[in-house]
N, C-alpha and C positions, 0 to 999 in steps of 0.2 A: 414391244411397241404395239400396242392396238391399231387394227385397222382402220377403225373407223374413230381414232383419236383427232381430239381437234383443238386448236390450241392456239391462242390470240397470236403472237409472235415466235416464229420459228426464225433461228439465227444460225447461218450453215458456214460452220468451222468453229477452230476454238482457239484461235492465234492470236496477237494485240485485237483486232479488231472485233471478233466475236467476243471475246470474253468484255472488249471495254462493253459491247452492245449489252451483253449480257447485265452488266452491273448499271447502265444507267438504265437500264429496262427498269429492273430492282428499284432504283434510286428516284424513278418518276410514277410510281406504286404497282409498274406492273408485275405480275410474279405468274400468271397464265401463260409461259413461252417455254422451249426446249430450244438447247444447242444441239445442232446433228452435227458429229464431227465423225470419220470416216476410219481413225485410227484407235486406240487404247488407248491414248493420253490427250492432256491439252499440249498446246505450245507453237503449234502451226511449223512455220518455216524453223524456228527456233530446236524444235524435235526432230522435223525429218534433216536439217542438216547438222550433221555427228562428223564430218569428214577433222582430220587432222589439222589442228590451227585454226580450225572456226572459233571465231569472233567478230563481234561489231564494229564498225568501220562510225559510229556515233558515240559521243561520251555517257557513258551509262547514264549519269543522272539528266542527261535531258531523251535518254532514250528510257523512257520510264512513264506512267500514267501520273498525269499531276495530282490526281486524286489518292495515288498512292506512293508514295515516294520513300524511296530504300536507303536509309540513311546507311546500309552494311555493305554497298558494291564494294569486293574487295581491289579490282583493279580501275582507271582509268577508262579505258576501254575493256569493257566484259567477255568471256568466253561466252559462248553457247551454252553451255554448262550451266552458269550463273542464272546466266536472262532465262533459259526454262526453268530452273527452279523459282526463281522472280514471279513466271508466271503460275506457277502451279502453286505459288503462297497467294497472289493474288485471287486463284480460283476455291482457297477453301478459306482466308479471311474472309469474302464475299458472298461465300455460304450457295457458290453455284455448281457444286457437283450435284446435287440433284435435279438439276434444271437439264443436265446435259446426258445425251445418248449417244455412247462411243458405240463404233463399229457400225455407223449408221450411214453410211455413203448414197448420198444423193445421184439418183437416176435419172427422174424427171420432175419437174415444177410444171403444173400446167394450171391456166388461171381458167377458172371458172365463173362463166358469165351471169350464170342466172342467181348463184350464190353469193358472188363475189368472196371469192375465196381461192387460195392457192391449193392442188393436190398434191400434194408429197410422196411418190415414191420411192423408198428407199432400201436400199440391201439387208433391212432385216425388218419391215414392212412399211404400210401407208400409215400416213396422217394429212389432216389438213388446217392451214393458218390463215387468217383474215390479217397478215400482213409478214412477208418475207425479207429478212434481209439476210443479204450474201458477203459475209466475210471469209470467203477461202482464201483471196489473196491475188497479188498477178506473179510470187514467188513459190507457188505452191506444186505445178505440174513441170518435171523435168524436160527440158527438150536435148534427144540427140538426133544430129545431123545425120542423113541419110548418103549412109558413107558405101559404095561398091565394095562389095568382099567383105565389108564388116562379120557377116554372120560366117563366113570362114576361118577369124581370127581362133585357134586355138586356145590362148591363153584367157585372161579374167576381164571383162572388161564392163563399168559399171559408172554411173553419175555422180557426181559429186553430193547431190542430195539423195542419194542411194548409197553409201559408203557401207562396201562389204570388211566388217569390222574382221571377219572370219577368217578371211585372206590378208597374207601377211606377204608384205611387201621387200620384207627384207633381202637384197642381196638380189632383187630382180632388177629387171631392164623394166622400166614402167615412163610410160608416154602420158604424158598430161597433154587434153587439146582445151586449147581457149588459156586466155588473158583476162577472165574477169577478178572480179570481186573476191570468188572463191578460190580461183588456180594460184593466186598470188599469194593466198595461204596454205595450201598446200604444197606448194613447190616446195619453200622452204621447211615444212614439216617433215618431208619425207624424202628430199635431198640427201640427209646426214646416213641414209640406211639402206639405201637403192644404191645395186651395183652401177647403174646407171641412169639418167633420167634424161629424157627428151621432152622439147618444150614444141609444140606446134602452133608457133605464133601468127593465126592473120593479121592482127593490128594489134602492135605494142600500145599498152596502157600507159599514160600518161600516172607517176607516182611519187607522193610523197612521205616522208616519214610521218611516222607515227608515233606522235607524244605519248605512249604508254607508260604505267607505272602503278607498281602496287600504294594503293590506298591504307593509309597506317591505322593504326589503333587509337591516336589521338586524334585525327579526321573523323574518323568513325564517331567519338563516343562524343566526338562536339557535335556533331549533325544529329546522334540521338536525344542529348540533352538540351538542343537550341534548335530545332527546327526550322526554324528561319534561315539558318544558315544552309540546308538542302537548296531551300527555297531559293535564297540567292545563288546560289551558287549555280543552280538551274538556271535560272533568267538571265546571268551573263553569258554561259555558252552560250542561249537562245539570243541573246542579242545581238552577239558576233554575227550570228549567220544569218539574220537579219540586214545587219551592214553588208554582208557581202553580196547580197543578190540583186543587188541593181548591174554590178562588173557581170554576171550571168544573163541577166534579165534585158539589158537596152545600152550596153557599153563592155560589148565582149573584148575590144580593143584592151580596155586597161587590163587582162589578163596576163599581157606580156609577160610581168614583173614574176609570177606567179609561176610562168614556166620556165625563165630562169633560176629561178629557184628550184622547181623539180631536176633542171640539168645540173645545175650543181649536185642536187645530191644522187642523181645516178653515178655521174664521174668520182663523189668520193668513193663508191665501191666497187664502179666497175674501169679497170684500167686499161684493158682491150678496145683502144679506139674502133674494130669490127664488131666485135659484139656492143661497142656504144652506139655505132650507126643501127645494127638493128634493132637495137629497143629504144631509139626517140622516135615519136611518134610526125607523122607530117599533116598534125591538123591540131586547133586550137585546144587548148587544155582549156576542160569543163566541156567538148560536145560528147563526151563519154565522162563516164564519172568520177571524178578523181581520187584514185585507190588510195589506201592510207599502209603503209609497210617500210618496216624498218632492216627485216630480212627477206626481201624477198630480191635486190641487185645482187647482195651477200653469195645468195647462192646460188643465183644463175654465172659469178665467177668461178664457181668451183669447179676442177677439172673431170668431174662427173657428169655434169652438167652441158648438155647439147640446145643451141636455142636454135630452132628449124623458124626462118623466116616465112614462112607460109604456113598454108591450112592443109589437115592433112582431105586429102582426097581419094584413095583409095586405100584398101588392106589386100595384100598377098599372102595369106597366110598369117606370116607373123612378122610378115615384112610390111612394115607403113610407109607408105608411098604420098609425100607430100606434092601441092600442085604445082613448084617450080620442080619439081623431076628425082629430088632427094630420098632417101632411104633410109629406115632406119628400125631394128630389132625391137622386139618388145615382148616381154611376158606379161604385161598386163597393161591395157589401156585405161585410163582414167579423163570423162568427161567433165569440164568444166564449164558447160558450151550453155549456161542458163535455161531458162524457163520460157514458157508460152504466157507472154504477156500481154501481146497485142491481138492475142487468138486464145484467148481463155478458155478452154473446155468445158467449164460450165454454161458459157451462155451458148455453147448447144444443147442441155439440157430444159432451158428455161423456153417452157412456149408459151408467147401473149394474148394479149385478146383477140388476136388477131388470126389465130392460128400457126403463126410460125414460129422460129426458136428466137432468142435474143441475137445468138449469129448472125442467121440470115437476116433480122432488120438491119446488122452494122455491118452485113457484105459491102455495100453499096461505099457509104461514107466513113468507116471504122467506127470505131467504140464512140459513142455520146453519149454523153447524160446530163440531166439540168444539173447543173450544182455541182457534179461529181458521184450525183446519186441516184435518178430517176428515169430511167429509158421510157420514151413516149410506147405506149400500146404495152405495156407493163405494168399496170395499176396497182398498187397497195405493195411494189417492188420496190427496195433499197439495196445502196451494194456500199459495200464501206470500201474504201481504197477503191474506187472508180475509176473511169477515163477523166485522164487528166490532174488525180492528184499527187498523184508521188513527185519527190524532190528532188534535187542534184547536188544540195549541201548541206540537209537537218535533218531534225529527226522526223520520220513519219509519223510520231506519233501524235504528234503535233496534229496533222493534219484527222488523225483519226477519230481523235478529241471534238473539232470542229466537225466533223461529219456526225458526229454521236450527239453533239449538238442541234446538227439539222435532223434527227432520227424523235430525239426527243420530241421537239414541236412538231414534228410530223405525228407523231401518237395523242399531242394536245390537240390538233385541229382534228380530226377523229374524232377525239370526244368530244369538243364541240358540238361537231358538224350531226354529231349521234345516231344512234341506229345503225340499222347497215348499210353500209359506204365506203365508196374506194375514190383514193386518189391517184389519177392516174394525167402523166406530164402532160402539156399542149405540145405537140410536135414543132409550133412555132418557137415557145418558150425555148425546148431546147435547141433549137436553130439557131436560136439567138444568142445563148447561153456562150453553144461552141465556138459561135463566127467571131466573138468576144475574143474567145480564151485563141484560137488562132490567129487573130490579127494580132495578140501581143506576143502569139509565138514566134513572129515571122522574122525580129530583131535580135531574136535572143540566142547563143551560143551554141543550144544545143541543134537550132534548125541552118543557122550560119558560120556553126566553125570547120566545117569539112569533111565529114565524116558521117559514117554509117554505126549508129548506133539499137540496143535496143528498144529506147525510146520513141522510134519508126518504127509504121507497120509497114506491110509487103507495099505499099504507096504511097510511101517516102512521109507521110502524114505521123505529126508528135501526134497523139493519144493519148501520152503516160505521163508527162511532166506540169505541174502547175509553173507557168508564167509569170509570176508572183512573191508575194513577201507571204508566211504563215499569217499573218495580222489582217492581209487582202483577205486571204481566205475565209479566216474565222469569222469578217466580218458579213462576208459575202453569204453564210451558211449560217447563221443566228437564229433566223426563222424561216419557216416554209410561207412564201408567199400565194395565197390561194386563186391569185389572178394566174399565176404561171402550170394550174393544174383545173383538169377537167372533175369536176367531181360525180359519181356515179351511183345510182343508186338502183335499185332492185324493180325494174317494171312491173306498175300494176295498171292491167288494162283498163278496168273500170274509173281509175282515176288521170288516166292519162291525157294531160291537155292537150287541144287540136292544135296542130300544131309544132307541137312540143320534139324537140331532138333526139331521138329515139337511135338506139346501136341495132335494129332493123329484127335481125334473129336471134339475137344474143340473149336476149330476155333481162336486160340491162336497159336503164334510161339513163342517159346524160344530161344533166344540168347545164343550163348553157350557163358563159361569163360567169365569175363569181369575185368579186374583189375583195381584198382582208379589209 
């Protein structure tokens, strides 16, 4: 990579979101942008998680880009496996392997006033772009708990989106901590081969089976010869989970029904009325996410199997020490304890006009952004999967789509607006934006059903969930409206009117009001 390369659109990651940016780049004539992705391949979350039993908890054919739809999933719900190959067809039918720079991990972003342009530095050199967008993800950076003694533990101990394929697991004592998304697939993956496994449960997941099933040959070869038929079949799961997110959204109450239904089907597998009091949960199904497993009760009955009602809190060696006072052996510890979502580690890399990082602007009031995409004092910055758009019952991609939407008309108003220019939010707009998306939060399940989830940051504030139906969204994110952005343009003193709203030393002039 050239130092001093420079390049209309830089898109940092190569997961659904980077690659969708990537191809509508393409698809609205730009072809002047690089993907900086930080690994050897594409795939995002889909690559770095390889643990045993990963899969999608969404039906493949609505978790898919509508622009490209795979009439070949061969299961219901996909493996890992699957969906990264999905994407890595997606990245060479679309002809963007050369667009993209592996082993390029972003350092720093710092916007440049006089230029209006972004600097890039990255781990295997600089460039710079007159418009950034960040698709790394809020599933991208592991987080583990900072456990006492941990670094004591003798044995192997590793994240679940770090899965040491190397270390084999068989015939050991191995401690799974956390009840997410991911423990609830691995428990049962590697139950059947562990002399033992312990389960370190702070808060039992709320779970339901999971309609899986392999996708036959005659499915298949109708969806390839009738396309329509994808496409329907697409738009009814999309539709379901549209009906469902009002019971989410402004009438958490009728969920009842819903978690009678998950107790029935924990008691069909688990017949330990004590180990059924520890895994029902005592807060409303849907303020956490509702797991989808058909084996994962199966094998916490098994008499292998240890479920520790608590979170572990200390290591003695190779003794885990959980915080109701319990103990328990282990040759290998496996985290399942999620990601840095509401503390993204990129946006301390990202510094704004302002001189500080994208962090420290969302100290104060957490992650905000217009739309889902635009942090005030950030100009010519977009982030796909923002604050505020992930969901509690579809597919994200959904959502990613609609953001790729607002990305587009952001590069038409550009050229429009011509020459060089940056848009950069009104800090009012997004004020408004949020105070929006919070007052519809304040009704909804995941701020009212009882519980601590990661949907909350350290200040009890949602950040991460859209309030919403996919249809709000989409409609909401259509176009960039240019009343809600400051637009900026290159100070020239000779021409600069008296008067005129000037960014002071920046060597930037602001255009005041501007209405589409």
């Amino acid at each position: 990579m050239s130092e001093h390369e420079h390049v209309r659109v830089a898109v940092i990651g190569s997961g659904f979101g980077g690659l969708g940016a990537a191809v509508r780049l393409r698809r609205e004539g730009v072809t002047d942008f690089v993907v900086l992705e930080r690994a050897d391949s594409v795939g995002g979350t889909w690559r770095d998680n390889s643990y045993p039993g990963c899969a999608c908890d969404v039906p493949s054919h609505l978790y898919s880009f509508s622009f490209a739809p795979n009439p070949d999933w061969p299961r219901t719900f996909s493996g890992q496996e699957h969906i990264r190959a999905y994407l890595e067809h997606v990245t060479d039918v679309f002809r963007l392997r050369p667009h993209i720079r592996f082993g390029a991990e972003v350092k720093r972003m710092t916007w440049d006033a006089e230029r209006l342009r972004w600097h890039i530095e990255t781990s295997s050199g600089s460039l710079s772009a007159d418009l950034v967008v960040s698709a790394t993800g809020p599933l991208s950076d592991p987080k583990i708990p900072d456990i006492p003694g941990l670094d004591t533990f003798p044995g192997k101990v590793f994240h679940s989106a770090r899965w040491d394929h190397d270390h084999d697991l068989t015939g050991k004592r191995v401690a799974v901590v956390g009840t997410g998304a991911s423990a609830i697939q691995i428990v049962p993956s590697v139950q059947p081969r562990v002399s033992r496994l312990t389960l370190f449960q702070r808060t039992p997941p709320w779970v339901m089976p999971r309609m899986d099933r392999a996708i036959g040959d005659v499915e298949r070869r109708l969806h390839r010869a009738l396309p329509f038929t994808t496409q329907l079949r697409r738009g009814l799961l999309w539709g379901i989970r549209e009906l469902q997110v009002q019971a989410f959204t402004k009438h958490p109450d009728e969920l009842g029904l819903v978690e009678r239904l998950a107790k029935r089907n924990m008691a069909r597998a688990v017949k330990d009325p004590a180990l059924r009091a520890k895994l029902t949960p005592d807060y409303r199904i849907g303020c956490k996410r509702i797991l989808l497993s058909s084996e994962y009760y199966p094998a916490l009955a098994r008499p292998n199997v240890d479920v520790v009602a608590s979170g572990l809190a200390e290591v003695r060696g190779s003794t885990l020490v959980a915080a109701d006072g319990s103990e328990a052996e282990a040759d290998a510890i496996v985290f399942g304890t999620g990601f840095h979502v509401t503390d993204m580690p990129i946006a301390e890399r990202v510094v704004g006009a302002e001189g500080i990082t994208l962090a420290e602007a969302w100290k104060k009031d957490g992650m905000q952004a217009l739309r889902g995409a635009s942090a005030a004092g950030f100009p010519n910055w977009m982030t796909v999967i923002g604050p505020n758009t992930g969901l509690g019952n579809s597919s994200m991609i959904l959502m990613i789509e609609s953001q790729l939407n607002y990305l587009a008309d952001f590069v038409r108003q550009l050229d429009v607006l011509g020459g060089r220019v940056a848009l950069d939010a009104r800090p009012n707009a997004v004020e408004a934006w949020n105070h929006r998306v919070q007052e519809r939060m304040r009704r909804t399940v995941w701020n009212t059903g009882g519980c601590t989830s990661w949907y909350l940051d350290a200040s009890g504030r949602n950040t991460t969930i859209w309030p919403g139906t996919t249809t709000e969204f989409r409609r909401a994110t259509r176009r960039v409206d240019l009343a809600e952005y400051q637009v900026i343009r290159p100070a020239v003193a000779s021409r600069t009117p008296a008067g005129a709203e000037t960014a002071g030393e920046t060597g930037a002039e602001t255009v005041g009001e501007v209405t589409a």
